[in-house]
C-alpha positions as CSV (number, residue, x, y, z in Angstrom):
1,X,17.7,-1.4,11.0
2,X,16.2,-1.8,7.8
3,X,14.7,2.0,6.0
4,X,11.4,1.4,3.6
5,X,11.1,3.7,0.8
6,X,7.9,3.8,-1.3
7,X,7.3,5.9,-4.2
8,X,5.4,6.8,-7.3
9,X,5.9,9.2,-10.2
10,X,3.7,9.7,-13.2
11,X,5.5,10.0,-16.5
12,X,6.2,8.8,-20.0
13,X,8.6,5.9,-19.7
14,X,9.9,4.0,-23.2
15,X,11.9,0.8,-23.7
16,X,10.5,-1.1,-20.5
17,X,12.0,-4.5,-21.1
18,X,15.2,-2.9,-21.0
19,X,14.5,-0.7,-17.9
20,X,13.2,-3.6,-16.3
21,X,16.7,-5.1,-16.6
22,X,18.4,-1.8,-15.7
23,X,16.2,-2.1,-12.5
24,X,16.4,-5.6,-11.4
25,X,20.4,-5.6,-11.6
26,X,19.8,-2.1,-9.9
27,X,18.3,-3.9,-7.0
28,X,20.3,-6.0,-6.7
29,X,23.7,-4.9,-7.0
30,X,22.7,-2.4,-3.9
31,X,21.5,-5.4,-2.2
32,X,17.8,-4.1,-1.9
33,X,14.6,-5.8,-1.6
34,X,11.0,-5.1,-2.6
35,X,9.1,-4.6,-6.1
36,X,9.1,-2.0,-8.7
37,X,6.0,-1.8,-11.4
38,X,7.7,0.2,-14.6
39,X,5.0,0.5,-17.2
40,X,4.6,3.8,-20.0
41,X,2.8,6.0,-17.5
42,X,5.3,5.8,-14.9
43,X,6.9,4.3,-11.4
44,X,5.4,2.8,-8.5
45,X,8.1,1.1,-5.8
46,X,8.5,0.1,-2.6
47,X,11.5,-1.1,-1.4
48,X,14.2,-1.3,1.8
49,X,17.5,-1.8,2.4
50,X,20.0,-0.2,4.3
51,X,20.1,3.2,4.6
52,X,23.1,4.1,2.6
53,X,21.7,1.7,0.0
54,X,18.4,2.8,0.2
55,X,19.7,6.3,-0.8
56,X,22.6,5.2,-3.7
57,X,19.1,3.9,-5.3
58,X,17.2,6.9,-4.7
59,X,19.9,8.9,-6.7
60,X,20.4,6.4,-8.8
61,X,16.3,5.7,-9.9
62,X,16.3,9.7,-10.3
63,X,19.5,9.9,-12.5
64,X,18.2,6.7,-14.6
65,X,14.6,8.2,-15.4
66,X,15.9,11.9,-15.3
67,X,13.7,12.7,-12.4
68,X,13.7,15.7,-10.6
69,X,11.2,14.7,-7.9
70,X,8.9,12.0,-7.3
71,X,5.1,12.7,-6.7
72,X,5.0,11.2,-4.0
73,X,7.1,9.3,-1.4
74,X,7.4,8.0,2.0
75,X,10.0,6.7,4.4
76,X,9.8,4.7,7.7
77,X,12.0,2.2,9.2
78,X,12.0,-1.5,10.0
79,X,14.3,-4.2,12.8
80,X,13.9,-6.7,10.2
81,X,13.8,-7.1,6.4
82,X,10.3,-5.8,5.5
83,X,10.2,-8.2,2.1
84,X,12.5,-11.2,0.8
85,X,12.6,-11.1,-2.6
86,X,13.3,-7.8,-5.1
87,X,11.3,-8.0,-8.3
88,X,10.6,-5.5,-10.9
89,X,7.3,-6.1,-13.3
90,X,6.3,-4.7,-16.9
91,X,2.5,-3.6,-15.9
92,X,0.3,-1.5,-18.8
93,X,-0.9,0.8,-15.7
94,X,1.1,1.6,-12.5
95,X,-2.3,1.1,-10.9
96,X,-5.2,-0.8,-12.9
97,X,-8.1,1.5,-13.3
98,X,-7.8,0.9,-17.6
99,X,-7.1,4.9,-17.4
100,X,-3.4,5.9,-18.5
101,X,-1.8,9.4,-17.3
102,X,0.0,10.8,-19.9
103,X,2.2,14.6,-19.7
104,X,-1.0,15.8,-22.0
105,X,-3.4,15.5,-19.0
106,X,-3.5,18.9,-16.9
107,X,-4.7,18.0,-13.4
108,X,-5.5,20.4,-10.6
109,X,-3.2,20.5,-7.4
110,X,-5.8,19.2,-5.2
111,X,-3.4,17.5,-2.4
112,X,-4.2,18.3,1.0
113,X,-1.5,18.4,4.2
114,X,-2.0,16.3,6.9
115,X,-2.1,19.3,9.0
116,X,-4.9,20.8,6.9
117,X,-7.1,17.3,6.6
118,X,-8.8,17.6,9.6
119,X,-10.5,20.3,9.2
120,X,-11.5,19.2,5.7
121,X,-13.1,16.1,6.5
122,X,-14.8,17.5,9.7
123,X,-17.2,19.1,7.2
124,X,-20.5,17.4,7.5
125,X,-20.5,18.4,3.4
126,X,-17.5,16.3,2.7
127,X,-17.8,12.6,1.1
128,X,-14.7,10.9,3.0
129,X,-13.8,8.6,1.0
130,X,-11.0,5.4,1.7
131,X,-10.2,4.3,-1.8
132,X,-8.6,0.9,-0.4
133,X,-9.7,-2.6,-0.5
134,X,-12.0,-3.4,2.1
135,X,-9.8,-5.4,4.4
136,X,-7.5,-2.3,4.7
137,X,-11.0,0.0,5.6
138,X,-11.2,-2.7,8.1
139,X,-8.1,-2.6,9.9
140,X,-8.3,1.2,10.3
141,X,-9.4,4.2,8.3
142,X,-10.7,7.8,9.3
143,X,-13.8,8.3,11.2
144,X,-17.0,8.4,9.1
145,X,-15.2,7.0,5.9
146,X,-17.0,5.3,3.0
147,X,-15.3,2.3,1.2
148,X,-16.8,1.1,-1.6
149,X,-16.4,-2.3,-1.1
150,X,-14.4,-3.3,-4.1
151,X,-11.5,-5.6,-4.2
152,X,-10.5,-5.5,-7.8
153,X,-9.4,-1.7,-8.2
154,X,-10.8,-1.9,-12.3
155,X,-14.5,-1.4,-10.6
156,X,-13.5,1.5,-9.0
157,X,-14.6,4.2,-11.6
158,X,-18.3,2.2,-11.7
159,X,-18.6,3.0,-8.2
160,X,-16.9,6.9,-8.5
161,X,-19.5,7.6,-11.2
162,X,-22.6,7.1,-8.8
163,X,-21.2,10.2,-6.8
164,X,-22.9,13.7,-6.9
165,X,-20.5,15.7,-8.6
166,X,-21.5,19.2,-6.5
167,X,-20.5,17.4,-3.3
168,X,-16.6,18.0,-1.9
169,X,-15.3,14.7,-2.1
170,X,-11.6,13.8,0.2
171,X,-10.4,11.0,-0.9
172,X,-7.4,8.9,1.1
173,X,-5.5,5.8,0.6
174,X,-2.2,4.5,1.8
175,X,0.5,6.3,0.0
176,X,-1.6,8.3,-2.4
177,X,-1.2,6.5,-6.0
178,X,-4.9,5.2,-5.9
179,X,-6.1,8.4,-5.1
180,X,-3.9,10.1,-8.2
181,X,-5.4,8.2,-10.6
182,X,-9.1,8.3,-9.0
183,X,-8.8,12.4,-8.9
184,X,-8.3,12.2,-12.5
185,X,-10.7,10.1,-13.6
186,X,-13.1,12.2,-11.5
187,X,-12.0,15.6,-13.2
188,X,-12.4,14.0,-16.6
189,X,-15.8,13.3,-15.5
190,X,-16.9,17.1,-14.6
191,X,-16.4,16.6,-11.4
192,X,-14.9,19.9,-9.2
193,X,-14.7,19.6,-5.4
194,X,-12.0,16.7,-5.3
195,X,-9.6,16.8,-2.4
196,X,-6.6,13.9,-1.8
197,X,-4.9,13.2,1.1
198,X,-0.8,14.6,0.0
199,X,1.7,11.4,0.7
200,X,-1.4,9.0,1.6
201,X,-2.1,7.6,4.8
202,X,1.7,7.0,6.4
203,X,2.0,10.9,5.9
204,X,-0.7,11.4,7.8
205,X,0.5,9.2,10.5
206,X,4.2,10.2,10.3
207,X,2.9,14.1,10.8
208,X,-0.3,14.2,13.0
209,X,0.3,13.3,16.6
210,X,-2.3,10.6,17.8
211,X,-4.0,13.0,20.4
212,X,-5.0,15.0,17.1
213,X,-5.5,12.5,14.9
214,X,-8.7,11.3,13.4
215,X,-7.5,8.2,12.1
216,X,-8.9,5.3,14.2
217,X,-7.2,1.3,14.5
218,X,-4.0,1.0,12.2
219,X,-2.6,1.2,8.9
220,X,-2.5,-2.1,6.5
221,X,1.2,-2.1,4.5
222,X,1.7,-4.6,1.9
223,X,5.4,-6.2,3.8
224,X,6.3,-8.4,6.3
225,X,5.6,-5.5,9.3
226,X,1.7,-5.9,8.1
227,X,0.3,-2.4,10.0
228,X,1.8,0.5,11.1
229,X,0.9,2.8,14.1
230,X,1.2,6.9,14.5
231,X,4.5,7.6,14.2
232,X,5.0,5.0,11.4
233,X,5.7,2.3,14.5
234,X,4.8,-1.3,13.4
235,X,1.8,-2.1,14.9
236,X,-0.2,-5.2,16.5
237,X,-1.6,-7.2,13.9
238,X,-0.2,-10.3,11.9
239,X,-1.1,-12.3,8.8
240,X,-3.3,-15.6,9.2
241,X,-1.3,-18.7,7.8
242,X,-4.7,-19.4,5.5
243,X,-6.4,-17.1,4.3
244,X,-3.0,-14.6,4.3
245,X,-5.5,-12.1,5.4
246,X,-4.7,-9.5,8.6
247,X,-5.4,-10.5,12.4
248,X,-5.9,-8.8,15.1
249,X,-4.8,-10.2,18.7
250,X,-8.5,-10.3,19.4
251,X,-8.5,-13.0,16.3
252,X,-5.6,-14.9,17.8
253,X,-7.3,-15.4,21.3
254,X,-10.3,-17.2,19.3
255,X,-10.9,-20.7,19.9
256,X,-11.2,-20.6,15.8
257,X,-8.1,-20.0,15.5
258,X,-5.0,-21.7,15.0
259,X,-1.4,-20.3,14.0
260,X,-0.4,-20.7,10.9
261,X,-3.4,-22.7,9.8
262,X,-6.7,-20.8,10.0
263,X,-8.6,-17.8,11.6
264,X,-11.9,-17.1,12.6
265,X,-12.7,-15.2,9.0
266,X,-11.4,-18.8,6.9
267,X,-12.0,-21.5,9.5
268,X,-15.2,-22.8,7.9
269,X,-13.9,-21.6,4.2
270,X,-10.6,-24.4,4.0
271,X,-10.9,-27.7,3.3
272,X,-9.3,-30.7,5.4
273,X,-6.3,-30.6,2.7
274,X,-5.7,-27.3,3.2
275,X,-5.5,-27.1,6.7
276,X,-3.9,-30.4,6.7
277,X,-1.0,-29.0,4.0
278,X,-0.6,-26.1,6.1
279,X,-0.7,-27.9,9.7
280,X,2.8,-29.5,7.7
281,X,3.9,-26.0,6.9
282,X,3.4,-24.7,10.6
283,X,5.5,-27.9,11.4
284,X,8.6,-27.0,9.5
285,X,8.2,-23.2,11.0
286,X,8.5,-24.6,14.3
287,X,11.7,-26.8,13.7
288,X,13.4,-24.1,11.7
289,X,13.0,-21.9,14.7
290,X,14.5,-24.8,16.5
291,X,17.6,-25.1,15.4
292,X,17.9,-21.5,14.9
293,X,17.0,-21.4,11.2
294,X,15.5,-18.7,8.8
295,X,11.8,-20.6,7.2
296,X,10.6,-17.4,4.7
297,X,7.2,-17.9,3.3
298,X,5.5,-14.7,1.6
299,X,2.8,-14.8,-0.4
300,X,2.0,-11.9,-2.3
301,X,-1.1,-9.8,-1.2
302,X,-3.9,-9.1,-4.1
């Protein structure tokens, strides 16, 4: 059993080539997998491991950066190895929004329990917004959620600035980081009524029990389990061998599709070659499996 453990913590961070190497050999001298972005505003990370390794990293990250708590964190678990590679990158912005946090900026506490949320976005006043790329809004999201429809995160303040800035806005993403820097941009804009969902999205599923939940379908998470379920459990979809984009088992039963090759959102989008190059790659999965060996191919999501 394999523990995830994703984090985020706004603060100011010097000398990052040299943290970046303090990290890396971190990583992998306690045998842990995943990526960690480092830049001058802070820490963003999600990686897994075993348990006791998970946690000698956890003290370890905290002693390193002389943090007392993160912002924001999240745990679940995993039967296999949730990524294959560790890497730590030098970014200007643990999230691109070209807005940098810096220890100057007073923001309100505007984080909302999961046990609270409900009754927040049941308010036919609030503007529920899922600050997530549209693919994620389309594997699952809360009823009645609004997604701007933006899949570089950069446009996301052109899009925050067309809202009315008298209406109570919630906004929710998957672990909460998107939503950080989005609350802040909004403040710095006049706005008041801004609400964010506290630990993102898998809080809300770890915490809420599905008969009380208002989150409908499942939870996009950028590893090898692809969606989680209520209760953090890995959930039902899988990753199309074209277009790397999610499917659903509805996808898989489509004539149009074909594993490892194309779905029924890229059939008509790949050329021959591509297909053809990836009929090759299905090929080699296959025979791997045969004889009972490991073929890893992970492409990073964007």
């Amino acid at each position: 059993m394999f523990t995830i453990f994703g984090f985020y913590k706004f603060q100011k961070i010097n000398n990052l080539k040299k943290n970046q190497k303090i990290l890396s050999n971190l990583l992998v001298n306690k045998n842990i997998y995943g990526s960690i972005i480092v830049s001058e505003e802070g820490l963003n990370g999600s990686i897994s491991g075993k348990n006791k390794d998970i946690q000698a990293t956890i003290i370890k990250l905290k002693k390193i950066f002389s943090i007392k708590e993160f912002d924001s964190f999240n745990n679940s678990k995993s039967k296999f190895k949730p990524f294959h590679k560790s890497k730590v990158k030098i970014k200007k912005e643990v999230v691109p929004m070209d807005l940098k946090i810096s220890n100057k900026i007073k923001k309100k506490n505007t984080h909302i329990e999961p046990t609270k949320w409900n009754e927040l976005i049941k308010n036919k006043k609030t503007f529920l917004l899922d600050a997530r790329k549209p693919f994620e809004h389309k594997v699952g999201s809360f009823k009645k959620s609004v997604n701007p429809n933006i899949d570089n995160f950069r446009d996301f303040p052109k899009y925050l600035k067309k809202l009315k800035k008298d209406q109570p806005i919630a906004m929710f993403c998957t672990g909460g980081i998107r939503c950080e820097k989005a609350s802040v941009f909004l403040e710095k804009k006049g706005f008041k009524n801004i609400y964010q969902l506290k630990g993102g999205i898998l809080n809300y599923l770890k915490k809420i029990k599905q008969k009380n939940s208002l989150w409908k379908g499942e939870c996009f998470v950028f590893d090898n389990r692809v969606t989680l379920k209520h209760g953090l459990v890995q959930g039902t979809y899988s990753i199309c061998g074209g277009c790397r984009q999610p499917i659903s088992t509805k996808d898989k039963k489509s004539k149009r599709y074909e594993e490892g090759v194309t779905c029924p959102n890229c059939i008509d989008k790949l050329s021959k070659n591509q297909k053809s190059r990836f009929r090759m790659r299905q090929s080699q999965i296959y025979k791997a499996k045969q004889s009972g060996k490991k073929y890893i191919f992970q492409k990073e999501f964007k």
